[in-house]
C-alpha positions in Angstrom: 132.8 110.2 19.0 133.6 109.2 22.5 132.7 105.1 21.5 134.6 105.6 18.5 137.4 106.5 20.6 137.0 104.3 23.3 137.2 101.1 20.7 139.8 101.9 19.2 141.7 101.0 21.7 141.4 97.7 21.1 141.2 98.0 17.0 143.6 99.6 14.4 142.6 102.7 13.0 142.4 102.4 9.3 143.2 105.4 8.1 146.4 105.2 10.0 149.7 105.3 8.3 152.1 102.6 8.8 156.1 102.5 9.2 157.5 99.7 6.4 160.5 98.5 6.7 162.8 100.4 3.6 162.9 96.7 2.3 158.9 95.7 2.4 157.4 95.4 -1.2 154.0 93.9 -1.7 153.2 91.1 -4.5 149.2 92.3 -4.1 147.8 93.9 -7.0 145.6 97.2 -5.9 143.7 99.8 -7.7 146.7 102.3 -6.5 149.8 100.3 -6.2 151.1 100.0 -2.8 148.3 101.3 -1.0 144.6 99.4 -0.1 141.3 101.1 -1.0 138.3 100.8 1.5 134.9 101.5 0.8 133.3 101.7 4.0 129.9 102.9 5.5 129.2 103.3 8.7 127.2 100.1 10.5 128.6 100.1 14.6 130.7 98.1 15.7 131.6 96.2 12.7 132.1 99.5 11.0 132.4 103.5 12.2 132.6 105.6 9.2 133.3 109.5 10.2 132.3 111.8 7.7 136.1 113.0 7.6 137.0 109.2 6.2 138.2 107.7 9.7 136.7 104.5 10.5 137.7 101.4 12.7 135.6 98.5 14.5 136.0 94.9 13.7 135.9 94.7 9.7 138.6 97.6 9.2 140.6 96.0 12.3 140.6 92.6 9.9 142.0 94.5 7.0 144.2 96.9 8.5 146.1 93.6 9.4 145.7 91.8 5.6 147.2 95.3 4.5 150.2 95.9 6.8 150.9 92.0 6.7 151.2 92.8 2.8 152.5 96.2 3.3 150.2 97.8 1.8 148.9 101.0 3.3 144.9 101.8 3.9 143.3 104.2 2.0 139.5 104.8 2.9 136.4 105.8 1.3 133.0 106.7 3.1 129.8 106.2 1.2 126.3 104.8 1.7 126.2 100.8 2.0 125.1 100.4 -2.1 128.1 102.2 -3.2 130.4 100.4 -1.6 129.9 97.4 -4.0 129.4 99.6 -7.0 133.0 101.2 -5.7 134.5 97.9 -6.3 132.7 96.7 -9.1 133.4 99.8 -10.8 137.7 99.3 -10.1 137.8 102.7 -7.2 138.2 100.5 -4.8 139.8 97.4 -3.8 137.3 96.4 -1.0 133.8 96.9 0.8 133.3 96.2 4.2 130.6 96.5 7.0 129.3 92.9 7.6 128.6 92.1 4.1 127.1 88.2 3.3 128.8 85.8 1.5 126.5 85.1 -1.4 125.3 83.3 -5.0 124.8 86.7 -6.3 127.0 88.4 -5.2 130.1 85.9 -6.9 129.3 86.9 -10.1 130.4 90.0 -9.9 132.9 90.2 -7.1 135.7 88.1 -4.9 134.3 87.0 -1.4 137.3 86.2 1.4 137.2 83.6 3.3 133.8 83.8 6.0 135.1 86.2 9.0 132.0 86.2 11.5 128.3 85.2 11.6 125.8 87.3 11.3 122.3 86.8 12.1 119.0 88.7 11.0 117.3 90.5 13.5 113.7 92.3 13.1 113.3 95.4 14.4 109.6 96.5 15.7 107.3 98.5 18.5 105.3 95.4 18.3 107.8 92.8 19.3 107.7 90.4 16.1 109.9 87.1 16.3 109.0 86.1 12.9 108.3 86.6 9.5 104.8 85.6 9.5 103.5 88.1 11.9 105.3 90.9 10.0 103.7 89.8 6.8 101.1 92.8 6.1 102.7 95.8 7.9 105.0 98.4 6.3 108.3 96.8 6.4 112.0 98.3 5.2 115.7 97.1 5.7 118.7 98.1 3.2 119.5 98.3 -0.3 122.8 95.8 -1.3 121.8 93.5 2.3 121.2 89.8 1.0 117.4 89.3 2.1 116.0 91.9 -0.1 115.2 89.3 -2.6 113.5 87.1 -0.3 111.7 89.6 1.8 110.6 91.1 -1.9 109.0 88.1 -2.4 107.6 87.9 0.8 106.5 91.8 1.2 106.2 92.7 -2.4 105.1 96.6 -2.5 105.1 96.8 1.1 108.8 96.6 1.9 110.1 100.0 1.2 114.5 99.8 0.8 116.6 102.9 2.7 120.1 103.7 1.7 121.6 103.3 5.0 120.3 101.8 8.5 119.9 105.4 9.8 117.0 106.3 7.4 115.1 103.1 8.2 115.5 103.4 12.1 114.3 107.4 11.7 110.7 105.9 9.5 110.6 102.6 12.5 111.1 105.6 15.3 108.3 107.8 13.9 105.7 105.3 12.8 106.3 105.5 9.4 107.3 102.1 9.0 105.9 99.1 11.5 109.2 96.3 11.0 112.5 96.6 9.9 115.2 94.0 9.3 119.0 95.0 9.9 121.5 92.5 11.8 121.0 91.2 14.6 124.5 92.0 16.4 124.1 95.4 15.5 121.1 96.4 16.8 121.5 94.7 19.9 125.3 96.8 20.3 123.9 100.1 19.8 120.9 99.7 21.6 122.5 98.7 24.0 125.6 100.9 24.9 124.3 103.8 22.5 120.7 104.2 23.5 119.8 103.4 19.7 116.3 102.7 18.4 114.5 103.7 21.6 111.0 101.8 21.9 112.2 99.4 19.5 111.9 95.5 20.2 115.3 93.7 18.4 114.5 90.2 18.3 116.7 87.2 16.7 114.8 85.7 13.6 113.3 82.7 13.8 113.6 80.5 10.6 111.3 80.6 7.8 112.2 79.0 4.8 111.1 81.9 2.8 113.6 84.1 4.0 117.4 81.9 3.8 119.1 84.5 6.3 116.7 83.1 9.0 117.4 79.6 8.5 121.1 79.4 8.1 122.8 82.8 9.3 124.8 84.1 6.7 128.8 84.1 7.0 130.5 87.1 6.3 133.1 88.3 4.2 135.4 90.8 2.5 134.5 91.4 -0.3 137.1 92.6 -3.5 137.5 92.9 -6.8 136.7 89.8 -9.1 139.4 88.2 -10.5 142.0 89.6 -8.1 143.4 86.5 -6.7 146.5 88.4 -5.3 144.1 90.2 -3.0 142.3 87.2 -2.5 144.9 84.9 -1.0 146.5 87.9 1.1 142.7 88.0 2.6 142.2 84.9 3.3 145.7 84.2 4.7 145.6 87.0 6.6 141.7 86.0 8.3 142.5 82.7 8.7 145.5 84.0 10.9 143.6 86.2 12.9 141.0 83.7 13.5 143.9 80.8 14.9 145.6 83.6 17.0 142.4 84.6 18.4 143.0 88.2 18.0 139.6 88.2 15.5 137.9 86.8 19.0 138.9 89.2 20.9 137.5 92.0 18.8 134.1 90.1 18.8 134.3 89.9 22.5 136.0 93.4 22.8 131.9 95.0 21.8 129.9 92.3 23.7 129.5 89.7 21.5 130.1 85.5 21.6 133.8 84.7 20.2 131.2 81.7 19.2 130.7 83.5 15.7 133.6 82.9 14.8 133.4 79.3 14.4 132.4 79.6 10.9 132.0 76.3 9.8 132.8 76.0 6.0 133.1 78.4 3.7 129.4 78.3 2.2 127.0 81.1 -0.3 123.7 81.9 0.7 121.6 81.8 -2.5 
């Protein structure tokens, strides 16, 4: 509670209401008129999720800004990391966030912003591996909806066991249960380091293996939203490409520890 405090001083709580002015009307088609529905799970410090629906960090910071620049007023939801894209896909809510990819997939069945941040794939073990290859043969795990299951099926096959959210798969790595795990690398490296997560646990950076995309060229990250929507659409990519050029997206990077460098995006590209 005290780090979810502490940072959000320096990000916009989005469950907090916002003052309009009597003569701000928004163009932005929403699931509720008027108001901005935000599945959210909880993945520090992109993403806190409490269980009694607050969250912050730097993914509800850059929608808290799309939505009062469109005066639209943030409604949250807090569910495991799957059901954040079924929420959307399904119409109860108008976007998911917590570091989600940009991805092939993914485009069929929802609206992607423009990239945010980079994120990078990190492997998680008591033994210290740096790549693929010397996982392949243990008991691995990362997440259901993250972009790499598909490739690290292939890789694993009926070794790599999927959790619901990163808690559950850090509990298995923490008791022996499981031997590597693969979660981002960012956020690993943030709560091991200011929270004391994954104690014993070796978070190293991927190195690339053409087997496994997210290693090679580290995945861009969006908002995602509901297909077809392209009200929402262009009110999220204005508004991110704003916060990017005023540098107030950097200084929430910065603002937890990491390089303003992953913000330099690059183009706007889809993992397959």
């Amino acid at each position: 509670m005290t780090r979810i405090l502490s940072f959000a001083s320096i990000a916009l709580l989005a469950s907090a209401s916002f003052s309009f002015a009597t003569d701000c009307a928004t163009t932005v088609k929403t699931v509720n008129q008027g108001k901005l529905t935000v599945a959210a799970y909880d993945y520090p410090p992109f993403t806190y999720a409490s269980p009694d629906g607050t969250i912050s960090g730097i993914d509800p910071e850059i929608v808290t800004r799309a939505a009062k620049a469109n005066c639209l007023e943030v409604v949250p939801l807090v569910m495991d990391p799957a059901a954040t894209i079924q929420a959307v896909v399904s119409g109860k809510a108008d976007v998911a966030i917590g570091s989600w990819n940009r991805t092939e997939a993914r485009s069929k069945v929802l609206g992607q912003s423009t990239p945010t941040y980079l994120d990078h794939m990190g492997i998680y073990s008591k033994a210290g591996y740096e790549s693929i290859e010397e996982a392949v043969g243990h008991n691995a795990g990362t997440v259901q909806g993250f972009f790499w299951v598909r490739d690290l099926q292939k890789v694993f096959g009926a070794n790599l066991k999927l959790y619901p959210t990163p808690v559950a798969m850090a509990q298995d790595l923490a008791a022996g249960r499981l031997d590597v795990g693969f979660l981002g690398y960012n956020s690993g490296i943030f709560n091991q380091k200011k929270n004391g997560a994954y104690p014993g646990i070796a978070i190293k950076m991927a190195k690339p293996d053409e087997k496994v995309g997210a290693t090679v060229l580290p995945p861009q990250t969006t908002i995602l939203y509901t297909k077809g929507n392209d009200t929402l659409g262009q009110a999220l990519d204005a508004s991110i490409k704003k916060q990017q050029a005023d540098g107030s997206l950097a200084k929430a990077i910065e603002a937890v520890g990491f390089d303003a460098s992953i913000v330099d995006v690059g183009e706007p590209r889809l993992v397959k």
